[in-house]
C-alpha positions, 0 to 999 in steps of 0.5 A: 531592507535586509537582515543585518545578521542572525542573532541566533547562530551569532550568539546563542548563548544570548538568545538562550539566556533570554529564552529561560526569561521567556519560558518562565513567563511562559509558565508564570500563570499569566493567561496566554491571550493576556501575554499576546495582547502584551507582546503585540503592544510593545511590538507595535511601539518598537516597530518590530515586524517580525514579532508583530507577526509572530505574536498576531499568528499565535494570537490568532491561532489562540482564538483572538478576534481580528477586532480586538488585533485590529483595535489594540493600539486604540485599547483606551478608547475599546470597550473590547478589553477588560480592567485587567487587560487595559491594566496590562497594556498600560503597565506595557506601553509605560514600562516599554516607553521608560524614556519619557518618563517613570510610569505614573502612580495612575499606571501602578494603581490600575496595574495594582486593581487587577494584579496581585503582587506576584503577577505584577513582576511576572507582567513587568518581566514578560514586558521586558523579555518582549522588549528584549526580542523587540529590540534584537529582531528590529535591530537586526532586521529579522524577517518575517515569514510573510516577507520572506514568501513575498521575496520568493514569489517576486523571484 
């Protein structure tokens, strides 16, 4: 598959405007290894590779365990997250699965456990800015650097 176009150089506009979304979550207060474990589960759902990867090596790079990266799409079933961390991903998988249904009063009651009112739009913006990139490096087929080193190895 090949890149469909940069969305980067085709409208920068767009991608600054999602960039300001970005940074204030960036500055939000919400705890950096909570936000990656967020990115990598929308990423996952959507199946977007270039930010899978993205978030992975940053997460990594923060001191993430392998175990934890390697256990995320089965967090219900690990004792490996915290309340407030299954919080998150449940409000994530709920918000970036919005075709199936609402989130349920369960997904907003945990969510509510573990997070002040605050935190709860900051975690419901960070989902969507998540989905938003999802969507326009997945759309777009944006590479990754791993399978552009691949490309260029092969040649």
């Amino acid at each position: 598959m090949s890149q469909r176009l940069n969305a980067f150089q085709a409208s920068p506009g767009a991608i600054d405007a999602l960039l300001k979304s970005q940074n204030y979550v960036n500055e939000s207060g919400l705890e950096h290894s909570l936000m990656e474990l967020v990115k990598m589960r929308a990423s996952q759902i959507n199946g977007c590779a270039y930010c899978l990867h993205m978030h992975a090596t940053d997460a990594r790079k923060a001191g993430e365990s392998e175990a934890r990266l390697y256990l995320l799409d089965a967090w219900r079933e690990s004792d490996l997250y915290s309340p407030r961390e299954k919080a998150a991903l449940g409000w994530t998988e709920a918000l970036t699965r919005l075709s199936e249904g609402a989130p349920s009063d369960e997904d907003f009651a945990a969510l509510r456990a573990e997070f002040n009112e605050k935190e709860c739009v900051d975690l419901s913006l960070a989902i969507g800015t998540i989905n938003a990139w999802n969507r326009i490096n997945a759309g777009f087929r944006t590479r990754h650097p791993a399978d552009r080193a691949r490309k260029s190895e092969a040649a």
